[in-house]
C-alpha angles and dihedrals in degrees: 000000000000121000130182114214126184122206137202109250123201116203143184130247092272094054093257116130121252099196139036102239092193084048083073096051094046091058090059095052141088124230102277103024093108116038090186142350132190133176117251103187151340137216117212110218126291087235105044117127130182083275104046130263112326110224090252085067101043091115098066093062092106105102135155137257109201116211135179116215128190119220140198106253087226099057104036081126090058090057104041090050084053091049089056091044087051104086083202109077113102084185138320130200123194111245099198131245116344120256 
């Protein structure tokens, strides 16, 4: 089964994240969960300008990072339980098999 999970994202001032939002999901799973992952896309911040975040938008430097995972038919519990525990998933939606 595919899912597609987005994750709240913290960055810097300069529109580089400051935490690895998947980091937070891989901690949650067993080996063989997840038999592969890849990053789909990333925002950049809502207030970010040529020279970086001013300090009146700080507070728009929460973005997403949008990932596909793959899991083992067997063990989609598993991951969804992980998604919830995560403290990191914004959303997810299952995709189907994949192709």
């Amino acid at each position: 089964m595919r899912y597609r999970v987005v994750f709240r994202e913290r960055t810097n001032e300069d529109g580089s994240p400051v935490e690895d939002p998947a980091q937070f999901l891989d901690v949650e799973l067993a080996d063989g969960v997840v038999k592969d992952a890849q990053i789909v896309s990333r925002d950049t911040p809502a207030g970010m300008h040529e020279d970086g975040l001013r300090e009146d938008d700080a507070f728009l430097s929460l973005e997403s990072e949008i990932w596909e995972y793959d899991v083992s038919d067997d063990r989609t519990d598993e991951f969804v339980a992980a998604m919830q525990n995560s403290q990191m998933v914004m959303e997810f939606e299952a995709l189907g098999e994949e192709e």
